[in-house]
C-alpha positions as CSV (number, residue, x, y, z in Angstrom):
1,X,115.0,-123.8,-179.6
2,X,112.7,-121.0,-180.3
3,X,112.6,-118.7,-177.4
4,X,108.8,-117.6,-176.0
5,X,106.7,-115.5,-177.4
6,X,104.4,-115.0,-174.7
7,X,105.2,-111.6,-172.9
8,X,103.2,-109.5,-170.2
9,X,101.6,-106.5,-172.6
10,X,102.5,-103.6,-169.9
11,X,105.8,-104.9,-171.0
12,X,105.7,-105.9,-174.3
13,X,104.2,-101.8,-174.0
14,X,107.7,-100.6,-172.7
15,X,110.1,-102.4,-175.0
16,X,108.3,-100.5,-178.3
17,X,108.5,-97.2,-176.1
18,X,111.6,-97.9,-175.8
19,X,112.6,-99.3,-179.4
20,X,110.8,-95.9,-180.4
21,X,113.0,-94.0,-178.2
22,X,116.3,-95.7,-179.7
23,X,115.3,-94.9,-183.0
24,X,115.2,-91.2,-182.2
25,X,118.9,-91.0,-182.1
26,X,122.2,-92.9,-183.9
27,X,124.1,-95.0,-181.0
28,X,127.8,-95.8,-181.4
29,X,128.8,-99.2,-181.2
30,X,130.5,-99.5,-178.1
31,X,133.8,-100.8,-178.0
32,X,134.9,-104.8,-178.3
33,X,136.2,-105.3,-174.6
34,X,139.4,-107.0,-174.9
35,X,140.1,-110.8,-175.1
36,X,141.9,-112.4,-172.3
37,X,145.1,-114.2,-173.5
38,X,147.3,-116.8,-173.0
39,X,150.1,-114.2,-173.3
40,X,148.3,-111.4,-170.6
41,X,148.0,-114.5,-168.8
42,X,152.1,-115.1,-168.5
43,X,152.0,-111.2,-167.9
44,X,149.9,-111.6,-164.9
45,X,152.3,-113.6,-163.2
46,X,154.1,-110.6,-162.1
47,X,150.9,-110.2,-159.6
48,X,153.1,-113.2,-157.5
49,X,156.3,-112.2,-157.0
50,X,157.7,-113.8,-154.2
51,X,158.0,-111.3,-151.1
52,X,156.6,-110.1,-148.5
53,X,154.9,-106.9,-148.5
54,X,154.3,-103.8,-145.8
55,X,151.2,-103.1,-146.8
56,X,150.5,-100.1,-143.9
57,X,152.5,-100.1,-140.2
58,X,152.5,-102.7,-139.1
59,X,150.8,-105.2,-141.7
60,X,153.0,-107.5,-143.6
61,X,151.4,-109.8,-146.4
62,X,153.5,-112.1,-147.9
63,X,152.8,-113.3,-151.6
64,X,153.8,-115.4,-153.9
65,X,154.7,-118.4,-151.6
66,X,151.5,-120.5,-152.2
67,X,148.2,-120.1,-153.8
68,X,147.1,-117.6,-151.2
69,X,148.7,-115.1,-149.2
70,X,149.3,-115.2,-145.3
71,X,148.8,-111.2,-143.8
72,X,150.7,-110.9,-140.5
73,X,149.5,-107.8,-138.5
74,X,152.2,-106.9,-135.7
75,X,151.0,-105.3,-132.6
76,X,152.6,-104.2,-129.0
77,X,153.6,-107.5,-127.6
78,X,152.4,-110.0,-130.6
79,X,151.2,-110.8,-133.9
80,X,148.1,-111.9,-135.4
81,X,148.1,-114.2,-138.5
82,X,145.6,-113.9,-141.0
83,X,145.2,-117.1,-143.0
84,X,147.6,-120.1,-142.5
85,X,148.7,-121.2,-146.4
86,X,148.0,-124.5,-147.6
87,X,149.8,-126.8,-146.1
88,X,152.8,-127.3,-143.1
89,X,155.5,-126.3,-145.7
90,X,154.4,-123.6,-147.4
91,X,153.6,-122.4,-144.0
92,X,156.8,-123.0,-142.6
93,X,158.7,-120.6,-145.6
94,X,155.9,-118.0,-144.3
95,X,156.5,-117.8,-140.8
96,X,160.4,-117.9,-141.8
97,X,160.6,-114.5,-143.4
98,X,157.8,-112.9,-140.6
99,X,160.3,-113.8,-138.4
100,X,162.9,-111.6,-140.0
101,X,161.1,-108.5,-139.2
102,X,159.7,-109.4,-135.7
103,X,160.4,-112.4,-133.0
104,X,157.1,-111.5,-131.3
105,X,155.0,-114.1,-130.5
106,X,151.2,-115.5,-132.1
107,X,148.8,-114.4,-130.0
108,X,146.0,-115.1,-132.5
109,X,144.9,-116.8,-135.3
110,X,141.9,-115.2,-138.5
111,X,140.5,-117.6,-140.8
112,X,139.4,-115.7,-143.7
113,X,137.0,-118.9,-144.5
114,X,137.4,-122.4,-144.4
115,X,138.8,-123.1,-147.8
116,X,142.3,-125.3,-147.6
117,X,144.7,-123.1,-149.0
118,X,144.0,-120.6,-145.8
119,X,144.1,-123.2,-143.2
120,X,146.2,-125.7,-143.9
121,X,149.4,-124.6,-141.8
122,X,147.5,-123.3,-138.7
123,X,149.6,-125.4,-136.0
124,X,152.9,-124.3,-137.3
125,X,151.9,-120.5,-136.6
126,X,150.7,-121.8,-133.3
127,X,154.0,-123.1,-132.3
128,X,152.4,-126.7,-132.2
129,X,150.0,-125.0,-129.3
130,X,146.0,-125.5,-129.6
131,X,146.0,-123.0,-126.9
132,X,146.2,-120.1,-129.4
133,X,142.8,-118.7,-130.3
134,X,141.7,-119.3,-133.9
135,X,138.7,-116.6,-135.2
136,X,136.3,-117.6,-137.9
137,X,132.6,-117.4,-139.0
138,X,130.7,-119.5,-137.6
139,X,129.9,-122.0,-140.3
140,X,133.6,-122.0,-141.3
141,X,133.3,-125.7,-139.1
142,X,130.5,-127.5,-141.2
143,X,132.0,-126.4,-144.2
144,X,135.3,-127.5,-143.1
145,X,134.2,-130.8,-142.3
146,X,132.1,-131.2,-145.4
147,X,135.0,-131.1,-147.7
148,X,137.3,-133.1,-144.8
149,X,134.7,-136.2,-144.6
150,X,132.0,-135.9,-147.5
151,X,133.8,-134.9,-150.7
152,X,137.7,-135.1,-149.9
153,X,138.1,-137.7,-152.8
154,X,136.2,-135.8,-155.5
155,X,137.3,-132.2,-154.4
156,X,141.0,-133.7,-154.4
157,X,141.4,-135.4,-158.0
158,X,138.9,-132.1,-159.4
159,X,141.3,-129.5,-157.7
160,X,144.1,-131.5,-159.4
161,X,142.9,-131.1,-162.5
162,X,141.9,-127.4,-162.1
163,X,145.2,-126.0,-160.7
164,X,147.4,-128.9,-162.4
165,X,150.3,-129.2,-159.7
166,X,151.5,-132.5,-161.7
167,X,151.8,-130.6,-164.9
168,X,155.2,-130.5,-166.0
169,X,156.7,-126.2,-165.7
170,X,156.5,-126.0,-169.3
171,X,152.7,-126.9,-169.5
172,X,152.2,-124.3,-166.0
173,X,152.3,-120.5,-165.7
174,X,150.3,-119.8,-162.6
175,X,146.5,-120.4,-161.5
176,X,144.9,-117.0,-161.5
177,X,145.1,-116.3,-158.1
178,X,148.6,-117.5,-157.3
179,X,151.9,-118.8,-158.7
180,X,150.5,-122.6,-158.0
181,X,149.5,-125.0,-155.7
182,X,152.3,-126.1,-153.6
183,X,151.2,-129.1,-152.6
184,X,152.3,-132.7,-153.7
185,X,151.4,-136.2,-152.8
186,X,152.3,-136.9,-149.0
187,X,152.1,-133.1,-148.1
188,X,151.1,-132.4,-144.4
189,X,148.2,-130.5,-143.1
190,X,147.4,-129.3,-139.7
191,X,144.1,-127.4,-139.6
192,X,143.3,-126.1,-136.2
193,X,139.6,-126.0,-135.2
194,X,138.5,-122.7,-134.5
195,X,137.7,-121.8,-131.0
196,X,136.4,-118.5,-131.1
197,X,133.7,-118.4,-133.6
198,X,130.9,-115.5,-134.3
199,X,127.7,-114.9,-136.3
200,X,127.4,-111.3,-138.2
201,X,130.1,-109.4,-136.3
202,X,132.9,-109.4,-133.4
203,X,135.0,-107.0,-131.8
204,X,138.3,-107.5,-130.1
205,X,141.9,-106.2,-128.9
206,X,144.4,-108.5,-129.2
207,X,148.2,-107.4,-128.9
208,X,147.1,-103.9,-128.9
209,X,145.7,-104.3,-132.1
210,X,142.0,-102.9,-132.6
211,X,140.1,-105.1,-135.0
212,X,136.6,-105.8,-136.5
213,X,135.6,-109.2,-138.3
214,X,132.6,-109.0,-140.3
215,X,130.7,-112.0,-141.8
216,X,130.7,-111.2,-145.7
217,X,129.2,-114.3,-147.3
218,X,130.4,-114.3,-151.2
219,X,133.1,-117.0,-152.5
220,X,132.2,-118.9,-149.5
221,X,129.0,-118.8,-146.7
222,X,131.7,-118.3,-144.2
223,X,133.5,-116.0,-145.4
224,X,134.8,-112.8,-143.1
225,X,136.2,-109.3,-143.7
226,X,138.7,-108.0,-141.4
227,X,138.5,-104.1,-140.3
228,X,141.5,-102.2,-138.8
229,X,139.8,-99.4,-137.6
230,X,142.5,-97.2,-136.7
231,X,144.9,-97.7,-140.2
232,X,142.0,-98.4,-142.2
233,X,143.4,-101.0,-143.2
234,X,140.3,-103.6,-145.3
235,X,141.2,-107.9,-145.2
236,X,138.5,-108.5,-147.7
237,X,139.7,-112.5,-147.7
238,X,138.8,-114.0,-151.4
239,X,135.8,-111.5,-152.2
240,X,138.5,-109.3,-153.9
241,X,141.4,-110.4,-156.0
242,X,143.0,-109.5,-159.4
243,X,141.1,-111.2,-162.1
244,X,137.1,-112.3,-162.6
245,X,135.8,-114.3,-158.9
246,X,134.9,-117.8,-159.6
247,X,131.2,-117.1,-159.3
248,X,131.1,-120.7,-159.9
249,X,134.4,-123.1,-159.5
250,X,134.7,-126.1,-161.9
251,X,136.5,-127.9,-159.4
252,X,132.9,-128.0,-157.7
253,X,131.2,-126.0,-154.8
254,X,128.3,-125.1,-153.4
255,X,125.9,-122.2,-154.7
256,X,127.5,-119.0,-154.2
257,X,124.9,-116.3,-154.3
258,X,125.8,-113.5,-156.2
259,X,123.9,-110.6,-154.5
260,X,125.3,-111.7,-151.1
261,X,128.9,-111.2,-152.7
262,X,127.8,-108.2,-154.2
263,X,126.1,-106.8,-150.8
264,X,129.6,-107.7,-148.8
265,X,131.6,-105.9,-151.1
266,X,128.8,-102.9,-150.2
267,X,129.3,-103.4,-146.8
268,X,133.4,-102.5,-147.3
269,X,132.8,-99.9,-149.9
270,X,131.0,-98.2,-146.6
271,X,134.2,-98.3,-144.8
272,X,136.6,-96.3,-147.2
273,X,139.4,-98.1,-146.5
274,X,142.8,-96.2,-147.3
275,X,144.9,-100.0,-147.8
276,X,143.0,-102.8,-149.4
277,X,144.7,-106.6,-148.6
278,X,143.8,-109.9,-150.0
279,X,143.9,-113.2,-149.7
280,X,145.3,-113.3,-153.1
281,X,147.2,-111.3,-155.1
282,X,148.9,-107.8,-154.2
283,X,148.0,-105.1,-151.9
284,X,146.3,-101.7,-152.5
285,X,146.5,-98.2,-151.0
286,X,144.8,-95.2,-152.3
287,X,141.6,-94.5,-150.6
288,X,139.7,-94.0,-154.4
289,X,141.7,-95.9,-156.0
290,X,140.5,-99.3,-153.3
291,X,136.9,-97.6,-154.1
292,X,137.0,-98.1,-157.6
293,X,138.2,-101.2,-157.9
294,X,135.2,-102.3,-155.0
295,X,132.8,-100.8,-156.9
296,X,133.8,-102.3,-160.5
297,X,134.1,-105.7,-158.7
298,X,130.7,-105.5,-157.3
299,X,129.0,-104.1,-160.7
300,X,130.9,-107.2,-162.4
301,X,129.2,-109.4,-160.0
302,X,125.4,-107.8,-160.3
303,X,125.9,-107.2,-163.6
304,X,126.4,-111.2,-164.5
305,X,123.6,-112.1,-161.6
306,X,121.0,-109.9,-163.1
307,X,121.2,-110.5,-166.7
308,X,121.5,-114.1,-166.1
309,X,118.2,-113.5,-164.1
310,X,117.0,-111.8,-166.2
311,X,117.8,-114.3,-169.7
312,X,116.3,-116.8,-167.3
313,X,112.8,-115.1,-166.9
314,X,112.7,-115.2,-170.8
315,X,113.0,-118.9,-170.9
316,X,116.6,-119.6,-172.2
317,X,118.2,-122.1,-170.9
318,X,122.1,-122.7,-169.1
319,X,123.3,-123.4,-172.7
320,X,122.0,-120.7,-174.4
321,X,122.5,-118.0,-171.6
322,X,126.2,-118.8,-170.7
323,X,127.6,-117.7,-174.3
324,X,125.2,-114.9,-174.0
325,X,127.1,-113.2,-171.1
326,X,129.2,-110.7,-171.8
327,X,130.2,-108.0,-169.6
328,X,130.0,-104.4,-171.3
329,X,133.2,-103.1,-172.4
330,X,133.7,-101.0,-168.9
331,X,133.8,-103.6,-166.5
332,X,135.2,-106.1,-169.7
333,X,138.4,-103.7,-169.4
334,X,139.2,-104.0,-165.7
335,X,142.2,-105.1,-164.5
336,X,140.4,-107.0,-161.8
337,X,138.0,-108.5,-163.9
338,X,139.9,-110.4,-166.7
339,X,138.8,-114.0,-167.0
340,X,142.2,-115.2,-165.2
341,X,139.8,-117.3,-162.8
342,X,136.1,-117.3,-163.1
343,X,134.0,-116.8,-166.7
344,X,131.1,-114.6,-166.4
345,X,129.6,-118.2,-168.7
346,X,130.4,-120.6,-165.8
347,X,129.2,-117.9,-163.4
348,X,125.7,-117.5,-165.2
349,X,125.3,-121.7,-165.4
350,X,125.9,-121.6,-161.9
351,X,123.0,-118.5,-161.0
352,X,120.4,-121.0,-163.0
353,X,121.1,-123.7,-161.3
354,X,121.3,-121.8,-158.2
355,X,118.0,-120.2,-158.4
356,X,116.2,-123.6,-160.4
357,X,118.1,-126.3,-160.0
358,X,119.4,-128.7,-162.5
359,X,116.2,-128.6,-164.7
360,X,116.9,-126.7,-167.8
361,X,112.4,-127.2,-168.8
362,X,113.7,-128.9,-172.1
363,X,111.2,-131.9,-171.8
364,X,113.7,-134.0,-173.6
365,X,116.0,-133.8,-170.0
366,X,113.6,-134.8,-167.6
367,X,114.6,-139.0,-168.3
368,X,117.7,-138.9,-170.8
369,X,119.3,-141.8,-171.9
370,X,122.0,-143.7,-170.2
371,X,125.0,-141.9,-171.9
372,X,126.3,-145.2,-173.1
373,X,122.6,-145.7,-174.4
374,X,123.1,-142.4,-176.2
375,X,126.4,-143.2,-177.6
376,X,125.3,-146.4,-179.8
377,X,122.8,-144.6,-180.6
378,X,124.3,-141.6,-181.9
379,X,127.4,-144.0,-183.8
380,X,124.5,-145.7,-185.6
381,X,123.0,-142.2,-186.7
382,X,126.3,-141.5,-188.1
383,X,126.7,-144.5,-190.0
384,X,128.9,-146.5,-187.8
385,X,131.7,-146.1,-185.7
386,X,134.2,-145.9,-188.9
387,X,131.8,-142.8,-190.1
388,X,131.7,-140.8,-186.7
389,X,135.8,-141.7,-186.5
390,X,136.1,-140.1,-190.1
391,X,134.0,-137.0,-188.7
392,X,135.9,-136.3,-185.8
393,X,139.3,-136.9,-188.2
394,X,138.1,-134.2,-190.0
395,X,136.9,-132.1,-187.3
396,X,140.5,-132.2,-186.3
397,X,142.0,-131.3,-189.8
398,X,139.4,-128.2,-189.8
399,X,140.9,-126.9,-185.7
400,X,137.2,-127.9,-184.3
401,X,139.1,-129.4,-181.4
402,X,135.6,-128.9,-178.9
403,X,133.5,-130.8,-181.7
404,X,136.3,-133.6,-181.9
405,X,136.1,-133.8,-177.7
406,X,132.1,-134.3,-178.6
407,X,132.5,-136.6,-181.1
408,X,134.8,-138.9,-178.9
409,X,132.5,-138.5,-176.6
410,X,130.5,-140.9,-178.0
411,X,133.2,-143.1,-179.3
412,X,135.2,-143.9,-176.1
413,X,131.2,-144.1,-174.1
414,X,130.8,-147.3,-176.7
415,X,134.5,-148.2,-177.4
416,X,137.1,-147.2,-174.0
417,X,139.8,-148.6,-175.6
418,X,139.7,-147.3,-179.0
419,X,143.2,-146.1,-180.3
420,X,142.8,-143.6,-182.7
421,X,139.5,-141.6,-181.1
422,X,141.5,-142.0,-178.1
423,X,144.6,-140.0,-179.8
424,X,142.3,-137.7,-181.4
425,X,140.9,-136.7,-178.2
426,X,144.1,-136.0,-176.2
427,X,145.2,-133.9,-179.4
428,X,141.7,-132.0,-179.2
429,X,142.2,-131.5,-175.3
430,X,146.4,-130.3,-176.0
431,X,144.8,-128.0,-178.5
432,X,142.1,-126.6,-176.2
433,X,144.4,-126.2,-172.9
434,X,147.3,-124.3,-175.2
435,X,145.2,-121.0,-176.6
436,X,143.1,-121.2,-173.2
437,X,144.1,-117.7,-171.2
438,X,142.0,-119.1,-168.1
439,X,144.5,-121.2,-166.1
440,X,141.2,-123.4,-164.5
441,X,140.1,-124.5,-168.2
442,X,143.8,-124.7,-169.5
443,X,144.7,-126.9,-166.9
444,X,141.5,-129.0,-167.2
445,X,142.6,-129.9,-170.4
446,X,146.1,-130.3,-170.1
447,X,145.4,-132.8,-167.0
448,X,142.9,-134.8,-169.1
449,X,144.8,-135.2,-171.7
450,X,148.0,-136.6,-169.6
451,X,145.3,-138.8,-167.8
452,X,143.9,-140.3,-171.3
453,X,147.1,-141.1,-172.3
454,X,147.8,-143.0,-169.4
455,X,150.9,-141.2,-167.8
456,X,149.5,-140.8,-164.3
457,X,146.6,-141.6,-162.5
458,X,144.8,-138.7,-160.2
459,X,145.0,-139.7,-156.4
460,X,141.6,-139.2,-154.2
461,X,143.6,-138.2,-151.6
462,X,147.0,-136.1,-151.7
463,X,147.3,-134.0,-148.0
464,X,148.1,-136.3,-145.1
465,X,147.1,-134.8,-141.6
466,X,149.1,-135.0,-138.9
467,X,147.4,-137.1,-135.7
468,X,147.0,-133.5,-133.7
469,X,145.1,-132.4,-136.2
470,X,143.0,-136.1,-136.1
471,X,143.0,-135.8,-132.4
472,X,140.6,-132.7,-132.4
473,X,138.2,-133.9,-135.1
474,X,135.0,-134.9,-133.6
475,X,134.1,-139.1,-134.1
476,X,131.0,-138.4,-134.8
477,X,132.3,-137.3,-138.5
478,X,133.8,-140.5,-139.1
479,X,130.9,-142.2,-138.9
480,X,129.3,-139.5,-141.5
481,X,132.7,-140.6,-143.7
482,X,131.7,-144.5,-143.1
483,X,128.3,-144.0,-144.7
484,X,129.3,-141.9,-147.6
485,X,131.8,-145.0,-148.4
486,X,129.2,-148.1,-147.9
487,X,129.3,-150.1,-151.2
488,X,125.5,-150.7,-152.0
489,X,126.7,-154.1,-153.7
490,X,128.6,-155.5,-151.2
491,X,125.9,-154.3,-148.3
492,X,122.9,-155.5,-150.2
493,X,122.0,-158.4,-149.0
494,X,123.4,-157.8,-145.7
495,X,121.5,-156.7,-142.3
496,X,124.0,-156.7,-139.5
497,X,125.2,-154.1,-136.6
498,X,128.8,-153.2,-134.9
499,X,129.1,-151.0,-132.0
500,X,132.0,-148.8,-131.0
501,X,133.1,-148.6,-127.4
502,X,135.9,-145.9,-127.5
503,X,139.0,-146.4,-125.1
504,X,140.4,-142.6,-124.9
505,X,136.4,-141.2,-125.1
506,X,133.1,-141.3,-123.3
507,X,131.8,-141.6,-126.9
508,X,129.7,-144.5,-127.9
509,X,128.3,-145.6,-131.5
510,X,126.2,-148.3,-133.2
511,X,126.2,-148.8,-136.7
512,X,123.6,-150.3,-138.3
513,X,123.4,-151.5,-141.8
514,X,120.3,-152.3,-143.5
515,X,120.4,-154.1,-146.7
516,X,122.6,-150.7,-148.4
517,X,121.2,-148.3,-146.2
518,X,123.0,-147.1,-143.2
519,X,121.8,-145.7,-139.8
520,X,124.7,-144.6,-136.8
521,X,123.0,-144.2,-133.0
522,X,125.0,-142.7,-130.8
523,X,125.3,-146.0,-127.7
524,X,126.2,-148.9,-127.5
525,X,123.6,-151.2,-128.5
526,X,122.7,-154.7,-126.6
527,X,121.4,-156.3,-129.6
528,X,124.5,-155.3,-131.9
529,X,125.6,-158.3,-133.7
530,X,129.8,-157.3,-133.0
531,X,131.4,-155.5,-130.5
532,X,134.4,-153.8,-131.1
533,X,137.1,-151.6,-128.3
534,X,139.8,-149.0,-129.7
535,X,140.9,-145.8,-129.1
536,X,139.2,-143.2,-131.0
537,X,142.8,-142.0,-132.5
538,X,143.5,-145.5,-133.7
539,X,140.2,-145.5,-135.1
540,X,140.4,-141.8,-136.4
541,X,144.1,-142.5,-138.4
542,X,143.3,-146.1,-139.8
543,X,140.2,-144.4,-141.8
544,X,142.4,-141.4,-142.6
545,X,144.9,-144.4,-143.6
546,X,147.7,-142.8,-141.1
547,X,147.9,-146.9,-140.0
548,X,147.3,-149.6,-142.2
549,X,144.3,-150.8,-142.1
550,X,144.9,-154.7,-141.8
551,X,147.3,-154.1,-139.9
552,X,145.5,-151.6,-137.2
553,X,142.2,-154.8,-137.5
554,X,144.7,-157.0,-135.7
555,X,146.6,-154.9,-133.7
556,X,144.1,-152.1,-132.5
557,X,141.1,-153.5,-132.2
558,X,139.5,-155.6,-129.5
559,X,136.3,-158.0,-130.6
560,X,134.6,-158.6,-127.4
561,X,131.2,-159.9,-129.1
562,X,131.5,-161.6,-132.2
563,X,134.4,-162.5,-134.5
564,X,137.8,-160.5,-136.0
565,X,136.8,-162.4,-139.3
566,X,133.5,-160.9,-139.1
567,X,134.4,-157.6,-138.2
568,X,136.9,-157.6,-141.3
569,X,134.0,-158.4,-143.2
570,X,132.4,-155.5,-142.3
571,X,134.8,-153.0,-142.8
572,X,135.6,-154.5,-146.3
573,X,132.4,-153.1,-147.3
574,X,133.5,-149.9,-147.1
575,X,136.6,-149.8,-149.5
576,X,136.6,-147.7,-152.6
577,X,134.9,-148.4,-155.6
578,X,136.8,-147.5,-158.5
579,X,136.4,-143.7,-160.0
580,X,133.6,-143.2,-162.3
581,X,133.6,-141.4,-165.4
């Protein structure tokens, strides 16, 4: 596309001063920055050794035991935990070694933000107590429930293929931020809620220990800092780790706006901390050397936001701008800013849709065609299916393994079952994951290519949580989870209404269904067509499929208006559809 012409003249003015000024003197041409590689990639692994680091007096991080760290801070008479792990058992090998170097008890719990792998042992720090208070941002909740209720099944099977914990060793060296994700199919959660929550800052004493939490949106909106005042001791949680931030994760997320990142990281820099410790990866301690890496972190981060910004205002599009960013040759040679997580490409994508939304202004985008439309279409510009086949063959015999993933794009849209595009395209993805250096895109690949070939099938749910955990989860979010599952086929035609009269809860629900649209008021309705009595656990860990569901419609439920048959009826319109493309 041929990029605008049309420029303000004060500034088409200052580019020939400045192309005048250029030409005064020779430049050298800077450096190449170096290539991240599958082999500095194996060498990074060294940043997860399995221990458990003293960090300062008193501050023990342990790394290497799941994808993120878990930072215990010991004080006079107890210990505060900052993050939980991922689930109950890496959680559980955690608390095991803190209890080699003190007995002392939990008297509080830090959520860095609300993303799982920091959550997802809480109760087994607690002792099993929901007594123990839990600190977090304040919008650490909504975002927790978003991902618990509204996206579980999409964030599950796109995680899997990110961080590949069903790839076999051979095939995994570590995710970038961690050795792996230690969780399988079956493994157990227990999130506790937060109960003392805050907006921009919070002081406290707990266990003798001074501390400071400081909201510092960046990889998430609710993400915090934590302060030791006294040690100066920094908790920056995931807006500092070894290798490039996911500006932008593929496994999906919500905007993450740069400059807020970039103004956290400020806000520490201010602080001059003397002992740096993530979330992820290893510890620091040197007062300039902590500085330096800030600073190069945050210039990373500004330096992708405003040239994307700027690329934007000259009217390329996400396409054309992601291969365009390329960080100079300083920040390019940072430690903490090799490409072992996020892409500065992915990151500038992300800033353009962030900013303008999913309009790139190429015309031919506003109404596409169906990509199965697109598909025939594109076969019969090639001749045929035979001819496009013969194309991607030889793509493949050239190494043009992305041209051979688009060229069987098109030939598994028209034909899902055809053999050899099939084959080609699993060899393209093998091809891709095996010189990828960044563990998200290698594993992408790898997974995909396992999928195609049939030799396992991604789950839309993997962590199981425990009924405590179900028991402080508000009903009101089921009903949210309900709606985001109503099959528009199967409710078409239908106009009916059920309400809920909990057993164990005050609570009361109607749910209405309108010919595929769904409404949930918050009584019991006279005019509701069914009438249904259960306890709101029951009803919490059938949907969370603790109980099975048939089973739980006979057993647990009580029809008082209506029929059991009908009421089946109704909840059958809520199973899953099968997983799109």
């Amino acid at each position: 596309m041929k990029r605008p012409t049309t420029r303000p003249i004060a500034a088409l003015a200052a580019a020939g001063l400045l192309a005048l000024l250029s030409a005064c003197k020779e430049k050298a041409a800077p450096a190449a920055p170096p290539v991240t590689s599958p082999e500095a990639l194996s060498a990074h692994s060294a940043e997860f050794r399995k221990e458990v680091v003293k960090a300062a007096e008193g501050v023990y991080v342990a790394v290497g035991y799941g994808i993120a760290n878990s930072i215990m801070l010991v004080g006079d008479d107890g210990i505060i935990v900052v993050d939980t792990m991922e689930d109950e058992a890496t959680a559980q090998a955690v608390l095991a070694e803190f209890r080699k170097i003190t007995d002392k008890p939990v008297k509080a719990l830090i959520y860095t933000h609300s993303h799982p792998d920091h959550i997802g042992g809480a109760r087994i720090f607690s002792g099993g107590s929901d007594a123990v208070p839990v600190y977090a941002q304040r919008e650490v909740i909504r975002n927790m429930d978003r991902t618990t209720f509204e996206l579980q099944e999409a964030i599950t099977r796109r995680s899997l293929r990110m961080y590949g914990p069903m790839l076999p060793p051979e095939e995994m060296v570590n995710v970038g931020l961690g050795p792996g994700l230690e969780i399988h199919e079956g493994s157990k959660i227990d999130i506790l809620r937060p109960n003392k929550l805050f907006d921009e800052n919070l002081k406290d004493r707990v266990a003798g220990i001074d501390f400071e939490l400081v909201h510092a949106p960046g990889e998430t909106t609710d993400q915090l800092f934590v302060w030791l005042p006294k040690q100066r001791v920094l908790l920056p949680g995931d807006n500092l780790y070894k290798t490039f931030p996911n500006l932008y994760t593929i496994r999906g997320t919500t905007y993450r706006e740069p400059r807020l990142w970039a103004d956290s990281l400020d806000k520490m820099r201010a602080l001059k901390p003397a002992v740096l410790v993530p979330s992820h990866t290893r510890p620091l301690q040197g007062e300039q050397q902590i500085d330096e890496n800030l600073t190069t972190y945050r210039d990373g981060i500004r330096y992708v936001n405003d040239q994307a910004l700027r690329l934007i205002n000259l009217g390329y599009t996400p396409d054309e701008i992601a291969p365009r960013i390329k960080l100079p040759p300083h920040l390019a040679s940072s430690p903490f800013l090799q490409e072992f997580y996020g892409k500065p490409g992915w990151s500038a994508r992300s800033i353009f849709s962030g900013n303008l939304g999913w309009f790139d202004g190429n015309p031919t985008n506003l109404q596409p065609l169906p990509p199965e439309e697109q598909a025939q279409k594109m076969i019969a510009l090639a001749g045929g299916a035979e001819a496009m086949l013969k194309q991607a063959r030889d793509a493949d015999a050239k190494g043009e393994s992305q041209w051979v993933l688009e060229l069987t794009d098109y030939l598994l849209r028209a034909q899902p079952q055809a053999a050899e595009a099939k084959q080609l395209r699993i060899k393209a993805l093998r091809a891709l994951g095996e010189r990828e250096a960044n563990p998200n895109a290698r594993h992408w690949y790898l997974v995909t290519a396992r999928e195609l070939a049939g030799e396992f099938k991604l789950p839309g749910r993997i962590m199981q949580p425990t009924p405590e955990m179900l028991a402080q989860l508000p009903l009101n979010r089921f009903f949210d989870a309900l709606a985001i599952n109503l099959n528009p086929e199967a409710s078409a035609d239908v106009m009916t209404s059920v309400a809920f009269e909990f057993t164990d809860s005050p609570e009361r629900y109607t749910y209405i269904v309108r010919r595929g649209a769904s409404e949930v008021v918050p009584e019991l309705r006279g005019d509701a067509d069914i009438v249904v009595r259960v306890s709101g656990q029951a009803f919490k860990e059938m949907l969370a499929k603790l109980r099975n569901p048939a089973i739980a419609l006979v057993r647990d439920f009580e029809v008082t208006k209506g029929g059991k048959l009908e009421f089946a009826k109704f909840m059958k319109m809520f199973e899953p559809m099968e997983e799109g493309h």
